[in-house]
N, C-alpha and C positions, 0 to 999 in steps of 0.2 A: 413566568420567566424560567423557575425550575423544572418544570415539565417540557418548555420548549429546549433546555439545554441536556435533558435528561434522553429523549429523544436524539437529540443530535446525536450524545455520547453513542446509546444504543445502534443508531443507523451506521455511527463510524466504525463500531466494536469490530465489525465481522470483515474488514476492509482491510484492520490491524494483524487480525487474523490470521489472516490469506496471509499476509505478509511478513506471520513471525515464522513462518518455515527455510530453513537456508536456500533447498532445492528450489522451492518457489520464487525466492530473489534473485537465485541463478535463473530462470525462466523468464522473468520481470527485466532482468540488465541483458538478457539477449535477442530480447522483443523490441527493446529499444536503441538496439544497434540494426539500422539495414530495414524497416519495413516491417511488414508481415512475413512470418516462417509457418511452415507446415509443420507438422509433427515429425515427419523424418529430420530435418532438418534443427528441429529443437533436442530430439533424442542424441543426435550428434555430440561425442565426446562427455557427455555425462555417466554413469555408473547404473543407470536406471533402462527399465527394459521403454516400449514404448506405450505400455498399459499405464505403465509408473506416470508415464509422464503426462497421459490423459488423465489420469485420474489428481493431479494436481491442477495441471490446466482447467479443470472442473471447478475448481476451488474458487481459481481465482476470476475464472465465470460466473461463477454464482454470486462473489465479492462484488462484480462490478466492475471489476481491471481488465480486464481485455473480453476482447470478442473475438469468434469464431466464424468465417463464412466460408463456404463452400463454394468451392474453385473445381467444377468437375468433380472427378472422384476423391479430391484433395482437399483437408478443411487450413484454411488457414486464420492463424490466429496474427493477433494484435491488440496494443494498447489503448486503452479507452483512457485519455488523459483528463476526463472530465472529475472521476473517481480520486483522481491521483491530487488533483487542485482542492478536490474536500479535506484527502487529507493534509496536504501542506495547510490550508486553512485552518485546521484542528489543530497543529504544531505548534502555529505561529502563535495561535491564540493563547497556549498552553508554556508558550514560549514569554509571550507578555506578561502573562499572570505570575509567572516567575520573577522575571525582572522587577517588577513592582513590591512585589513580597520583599525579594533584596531589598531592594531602596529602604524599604520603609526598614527593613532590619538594621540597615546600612547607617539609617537617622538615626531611628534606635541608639544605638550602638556608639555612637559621634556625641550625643548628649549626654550619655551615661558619663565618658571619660572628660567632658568637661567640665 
């Protein structure tokens, strides 16, 4: 059971990753307005040249979060939601484990003052 959770954590690690960079969340909430964007179209209004912006686009390809295809001479990218559902799963789980730790502090804590 710890080897299979130890793995999970691992496989989730690099997902987190991709996801602790700001640019990359600005990349992430504009993939998911409207479709697939091309790379002109993602470089639009951001501070970054368009090497910048492949070169995170990369990142989050390699993560598992979106995908890139080829539209002619044009790649366009998009959200792979499948990625995105492990991680809410890893949250939620992470989110339970919590709430149960409270409670049980919560007991704790209730018995002590009575």
């Amino acid at each position: 059971m710890a080897g299979r959770r130890r793995a999970g954590i691992e496989s989730t690690a690099p997902l987190f990753a991709a996801l602790g960079d700001p640019m990359r969340l600005r990349l992430v909430a504009r993939l998911c307005e409207g479709g697939p964007h091309s790379i002109v179209r993602l470089t639009e209004g951001t501070e970054l040249t368009r090497q910048g912006v492949t070169k995170h686009l990369r990142v989050l390809a390699d993560a598992g979060l979106i995908q890139g295809t080829w539209r002619g001479r044009e790649r366009l990218w998009k959200i792979e939601p499948g990625r995105f559902d492990v991680a809410r799963g890893y949250l939620e789980l992470m989110s339970r484990r919590w709430d149960e730790r409270l409670a049980r502090l919560d007991q704790h804590v209730s018995k002590r003052k009575e």
